[in-house]
N, C-alpha and C positions, 0 to 999 in steps of 0.2 A: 529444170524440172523440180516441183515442187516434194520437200519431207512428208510423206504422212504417215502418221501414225497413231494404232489406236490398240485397245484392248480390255477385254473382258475380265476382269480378276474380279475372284471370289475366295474368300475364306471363312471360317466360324462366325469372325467378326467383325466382317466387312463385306461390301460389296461396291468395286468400280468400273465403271464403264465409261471410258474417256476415247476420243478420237480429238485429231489435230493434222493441222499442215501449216508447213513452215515453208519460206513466208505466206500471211495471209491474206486476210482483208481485215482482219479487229472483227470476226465474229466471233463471240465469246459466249458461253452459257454456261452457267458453272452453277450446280446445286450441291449442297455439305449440310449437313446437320449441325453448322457454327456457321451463323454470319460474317465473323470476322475472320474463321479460316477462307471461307468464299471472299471475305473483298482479298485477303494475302492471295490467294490464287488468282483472282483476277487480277489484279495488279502486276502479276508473275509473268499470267497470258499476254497482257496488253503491251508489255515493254517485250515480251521475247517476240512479239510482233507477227505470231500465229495464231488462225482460228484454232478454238481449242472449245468443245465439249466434252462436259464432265458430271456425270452424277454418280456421287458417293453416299451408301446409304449404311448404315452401321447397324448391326446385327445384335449388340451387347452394349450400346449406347456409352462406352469408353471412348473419351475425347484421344487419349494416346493413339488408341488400334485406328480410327479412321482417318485421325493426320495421317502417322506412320502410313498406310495401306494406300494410303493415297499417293506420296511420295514414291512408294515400289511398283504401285500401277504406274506410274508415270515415266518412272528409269526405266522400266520395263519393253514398255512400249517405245520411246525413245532408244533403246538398244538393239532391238531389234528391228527399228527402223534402217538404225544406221549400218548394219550387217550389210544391204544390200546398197545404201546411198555408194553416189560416191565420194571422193576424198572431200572434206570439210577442213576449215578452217584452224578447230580442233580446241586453241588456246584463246581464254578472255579473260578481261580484268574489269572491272566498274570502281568509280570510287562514288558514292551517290551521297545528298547530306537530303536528309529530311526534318525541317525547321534545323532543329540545336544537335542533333543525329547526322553521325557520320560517317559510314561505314563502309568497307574493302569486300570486295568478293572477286577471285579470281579462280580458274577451273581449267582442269583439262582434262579434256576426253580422251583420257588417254588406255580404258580398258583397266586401270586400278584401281579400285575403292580405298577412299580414303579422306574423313573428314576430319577437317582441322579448325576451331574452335576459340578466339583468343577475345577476352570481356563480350562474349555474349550473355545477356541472360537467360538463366535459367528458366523458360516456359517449354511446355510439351509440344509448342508447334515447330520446335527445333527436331523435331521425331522426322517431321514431312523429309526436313532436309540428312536426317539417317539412312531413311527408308532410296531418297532418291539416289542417294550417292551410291548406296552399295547398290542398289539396281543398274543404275544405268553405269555404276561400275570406272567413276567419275573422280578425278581427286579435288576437293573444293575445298576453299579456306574461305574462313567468314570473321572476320574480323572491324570489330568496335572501335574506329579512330577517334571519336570524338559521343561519348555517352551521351544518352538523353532519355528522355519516357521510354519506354520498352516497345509500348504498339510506335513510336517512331523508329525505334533502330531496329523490329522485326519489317516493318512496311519495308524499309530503304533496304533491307536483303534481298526481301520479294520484290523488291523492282529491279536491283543491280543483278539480283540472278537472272530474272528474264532478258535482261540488255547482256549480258554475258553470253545467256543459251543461246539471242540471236546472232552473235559476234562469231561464238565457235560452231554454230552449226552452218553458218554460212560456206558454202561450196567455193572450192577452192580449183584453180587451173591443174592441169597433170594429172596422171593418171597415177594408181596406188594410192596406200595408206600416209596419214601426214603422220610419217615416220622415219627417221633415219637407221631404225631396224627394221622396215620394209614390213611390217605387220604391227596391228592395232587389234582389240578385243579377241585376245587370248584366253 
């Protein structure tokens, strides 16, 4: 049975309306007031291998608030997807190189926020990935093995996340939480 999920968020200085199902077919539609935040998300979409529409419209025209808002729509909706799924798979890791870029992302949906950070650079589209962790309440590490251009080791995040988010959303046999304390999103 297929993940979907979607949702309405609104604030001061944002505005998202996204829907999704996991797995898809690669239908994707993604509109951002930043081109390049839209190819990072599509890219995101296309490797986590769910239809996924998205329009994000920004209220106060700050590139921070509509990454960020975008990220917490998205864990958002993601979290309370999985409230009702049943047990998922939970834990993933990607190692992806893009050209002279090379970089770790590993996650688990384990109900704790918590991101962890090591040679990334410093751009605001690192907010997305703030925004989604404490949302959907995720512990993700993103780590810089091998540096290069910045738009190649932000790209290679946004594609090992999405191969991670399909890895650990994928539905797993048995019944309960993939927990060995017998509950998840506390």
């Amino acid at each position: 049975m297929p993940l979907k999920f979607q949702v309405d968020w609104q604030s001061r200085e944002t505005h998202v309306r996204l829907q999704g199902q996991f797995p898809g077919q690669g239908r994707i539609d993604i509109q951002t007031p930043d081109a390049l935040f839209t190819h990072f998300l599509h890219a995101l979409s296309f490797y986590a291998e769910w239809d996924f529409q998205c329009q994000t419209v920004s209220q106060d025209g700050i590139y921070h608030h509509f990454v960020e808002d975008t990220g917490i729509a998205l864990g958002n909706a993601l979290r309370e997807a999985l409230q009702t799924a049943g047990p998922v798979t939970r834990f993933a890791h990607q190692v992806v190189p893009m050209d002279e870029a090379l970089v770790l992302v590993a996650m688990d949906l384990s109900g704790r926020a918590g991101l962890f950070m090591k040679r990334v650079p410093t751009h605001e589209i690192t907010e997305f990935y703030a925004g989604l962790t404490r949302a959907l309440r995720m512990t993700l590490h993103l780590q810089v093995l091998q540096p290069g251009h910045w738009h190649h080791v932000m790209e290679a995040f946004f594609k090992a996340t999405g191969r991670c988010l399909a890895q650990a959303l994928t539905p797993r046999s048995g019944e309960g939480p993939t927990s060995t304390k017998g509950v998840l999103w506390t």
